[in-house]
Structure formats: C-alpha cells, structure tokens
N, CA, C and O atoms as a GROMACS GRO file, in nm:
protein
  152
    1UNK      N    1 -12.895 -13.191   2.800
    1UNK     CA    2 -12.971 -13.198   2.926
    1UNK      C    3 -12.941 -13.332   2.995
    1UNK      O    4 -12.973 -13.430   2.928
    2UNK      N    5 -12.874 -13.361   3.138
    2UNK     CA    6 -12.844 -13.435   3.200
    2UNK      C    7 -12.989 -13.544   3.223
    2UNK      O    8 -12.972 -13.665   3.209
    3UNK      N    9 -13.089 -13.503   3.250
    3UNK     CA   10 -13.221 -13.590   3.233
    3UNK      C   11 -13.225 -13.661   3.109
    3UNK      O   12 -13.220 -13.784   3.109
    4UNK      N   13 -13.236 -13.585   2.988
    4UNK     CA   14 -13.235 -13.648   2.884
    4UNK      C   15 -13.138 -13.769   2.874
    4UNK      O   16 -13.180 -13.876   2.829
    5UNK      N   17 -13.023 -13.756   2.909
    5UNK     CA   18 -12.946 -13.855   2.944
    5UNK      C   19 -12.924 -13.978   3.008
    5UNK      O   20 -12.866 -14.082   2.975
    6UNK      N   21 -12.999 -13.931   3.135
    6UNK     CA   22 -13.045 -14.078   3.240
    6UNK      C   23 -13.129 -14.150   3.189
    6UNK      O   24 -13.138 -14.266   3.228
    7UNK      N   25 -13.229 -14.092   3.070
    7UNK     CA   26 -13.381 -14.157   3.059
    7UNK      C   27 -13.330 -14.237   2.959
    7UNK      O   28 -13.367 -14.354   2.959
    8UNK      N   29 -13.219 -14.184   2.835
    8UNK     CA   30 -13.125 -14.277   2.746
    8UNK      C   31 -13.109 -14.336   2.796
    8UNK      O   32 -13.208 -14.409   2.795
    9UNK      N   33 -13.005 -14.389   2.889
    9UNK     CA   34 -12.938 -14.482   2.997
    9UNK      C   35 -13.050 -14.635   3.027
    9UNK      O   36 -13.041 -14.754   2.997
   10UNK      N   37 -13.129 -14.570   3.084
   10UNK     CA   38 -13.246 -14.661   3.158
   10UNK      C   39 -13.321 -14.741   3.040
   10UNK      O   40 -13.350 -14.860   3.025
   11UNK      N   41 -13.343 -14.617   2.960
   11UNK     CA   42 -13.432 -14.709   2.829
   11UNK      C   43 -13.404 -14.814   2.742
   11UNK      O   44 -13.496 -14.872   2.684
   12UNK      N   45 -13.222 -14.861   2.719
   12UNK     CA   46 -13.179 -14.963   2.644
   12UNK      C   47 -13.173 -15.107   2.711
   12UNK      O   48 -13.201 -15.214   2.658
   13UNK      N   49 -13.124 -15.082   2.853
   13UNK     CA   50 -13.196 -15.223   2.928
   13UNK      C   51 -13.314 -15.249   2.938
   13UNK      O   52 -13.349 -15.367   2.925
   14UNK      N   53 -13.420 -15.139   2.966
   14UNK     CA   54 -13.536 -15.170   2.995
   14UNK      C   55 -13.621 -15.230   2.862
   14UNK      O   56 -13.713 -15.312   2.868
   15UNK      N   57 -13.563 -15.162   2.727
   15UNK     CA   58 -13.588 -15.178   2.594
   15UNK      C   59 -13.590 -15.306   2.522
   15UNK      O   60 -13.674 -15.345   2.441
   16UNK      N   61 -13.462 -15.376   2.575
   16UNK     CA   62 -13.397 -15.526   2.561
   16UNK      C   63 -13.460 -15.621   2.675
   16UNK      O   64 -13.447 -15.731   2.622
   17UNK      N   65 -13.494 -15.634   2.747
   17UNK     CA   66 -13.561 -15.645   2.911
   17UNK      C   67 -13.706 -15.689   2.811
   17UNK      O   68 -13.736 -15.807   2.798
   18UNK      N   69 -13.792 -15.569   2.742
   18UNK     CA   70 -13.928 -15.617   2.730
   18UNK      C   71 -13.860 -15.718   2.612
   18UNK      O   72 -13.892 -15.836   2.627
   19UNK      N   73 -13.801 -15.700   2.534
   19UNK     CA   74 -13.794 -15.793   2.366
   19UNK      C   75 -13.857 -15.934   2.383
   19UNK      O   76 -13.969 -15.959   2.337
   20UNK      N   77 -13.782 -16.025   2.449
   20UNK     CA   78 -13.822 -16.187   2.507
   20UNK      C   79 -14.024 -16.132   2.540
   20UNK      O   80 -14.115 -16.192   2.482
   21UNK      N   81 -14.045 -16.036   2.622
   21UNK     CA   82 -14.190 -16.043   2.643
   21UNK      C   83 -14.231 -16.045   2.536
   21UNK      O   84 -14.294 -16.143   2.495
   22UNK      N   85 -14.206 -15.936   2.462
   22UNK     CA   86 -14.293 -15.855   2.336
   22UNK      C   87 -14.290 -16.051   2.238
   22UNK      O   88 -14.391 -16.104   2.191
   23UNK      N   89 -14.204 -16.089   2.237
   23UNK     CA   90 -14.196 -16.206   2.151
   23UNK      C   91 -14.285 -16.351   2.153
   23UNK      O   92 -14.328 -16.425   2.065
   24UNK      N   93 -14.289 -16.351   2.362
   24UNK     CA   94 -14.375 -16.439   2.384
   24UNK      C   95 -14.532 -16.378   2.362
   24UNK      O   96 -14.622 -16.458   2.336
   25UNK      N   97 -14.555 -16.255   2.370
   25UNK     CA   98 -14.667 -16.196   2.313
   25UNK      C   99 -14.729 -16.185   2.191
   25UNK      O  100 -14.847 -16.151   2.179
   26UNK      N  101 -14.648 -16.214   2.090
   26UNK     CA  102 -14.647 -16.204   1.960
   26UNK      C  103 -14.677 -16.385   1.993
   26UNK      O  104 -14.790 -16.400   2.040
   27UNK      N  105 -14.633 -16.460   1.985
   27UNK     CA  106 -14.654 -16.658   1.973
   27UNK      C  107 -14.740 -16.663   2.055
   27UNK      O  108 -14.791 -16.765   2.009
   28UNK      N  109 -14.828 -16.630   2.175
   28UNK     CA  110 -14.934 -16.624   2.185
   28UNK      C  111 -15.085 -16.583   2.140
   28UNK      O  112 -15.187 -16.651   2.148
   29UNK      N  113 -15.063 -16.422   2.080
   29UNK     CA  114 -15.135 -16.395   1.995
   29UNK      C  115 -15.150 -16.493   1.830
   29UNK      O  116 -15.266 -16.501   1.789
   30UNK      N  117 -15.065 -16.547   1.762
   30UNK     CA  118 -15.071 -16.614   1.693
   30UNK      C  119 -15.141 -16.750   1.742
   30UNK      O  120 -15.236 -16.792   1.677
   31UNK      N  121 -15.093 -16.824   1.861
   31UNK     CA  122 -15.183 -16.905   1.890
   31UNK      C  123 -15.327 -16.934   1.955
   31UNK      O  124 -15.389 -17.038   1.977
   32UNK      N  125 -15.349 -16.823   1.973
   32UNK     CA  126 -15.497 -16.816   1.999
   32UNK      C  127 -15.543 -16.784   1.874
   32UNK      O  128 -15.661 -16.817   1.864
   33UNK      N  129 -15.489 -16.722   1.749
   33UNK     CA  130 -15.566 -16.727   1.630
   33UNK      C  131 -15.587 -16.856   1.584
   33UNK      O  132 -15.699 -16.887   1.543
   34UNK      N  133 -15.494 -16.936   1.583
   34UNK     CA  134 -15.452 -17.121   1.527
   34UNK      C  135 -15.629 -17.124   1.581
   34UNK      O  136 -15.730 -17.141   1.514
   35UNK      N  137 -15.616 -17.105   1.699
   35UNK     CA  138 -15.706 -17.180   1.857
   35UNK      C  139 -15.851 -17.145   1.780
   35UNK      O  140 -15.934 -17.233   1.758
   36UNK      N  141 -15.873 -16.987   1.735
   36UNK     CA  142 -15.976 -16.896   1.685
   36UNK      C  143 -16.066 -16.973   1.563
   36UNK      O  144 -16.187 -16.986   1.548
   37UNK      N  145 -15.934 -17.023   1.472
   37UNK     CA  146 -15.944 -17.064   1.326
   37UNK      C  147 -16.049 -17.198   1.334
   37UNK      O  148 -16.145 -17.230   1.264
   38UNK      N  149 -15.974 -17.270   1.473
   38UNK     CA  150 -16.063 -17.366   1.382
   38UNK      C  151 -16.242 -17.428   1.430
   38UNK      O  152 -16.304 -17.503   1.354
   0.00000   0.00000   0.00000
C-alpha cells in the first residue's frame, strides 16, 4: 500500500527529529527529582 509507504518515509525523520527532545525530557525529569529530593 502506497500510504503505508509515505507514513514509513515521514516517520524516520520525524522519529530522529523528536530523539534530542525525548533526551532533554528525560535530564529534566531527572532534575526536578534531584530538585524533589532534597
């Protein structure tokens, strides 16, 4: 299916695109626990 195909296409930039977010999301959540802890 040609759809199935475009949505492949779109999803590996967009996939790599969030990573850097997902990461600064992850070292924030950790530092508001630091923040939580003490």
């Amino acid at each position: 299916d040609r759809d199935q195909f475009m949505k492949h296409i779109y999803q590996g930039p967009a996939v790599i695109g969030l990573l850097p977010q997902l990461k600064l999301y992850l070292n924030i959540l950790k530092l508001s626990e630091k923040m939580l802890s003490k």
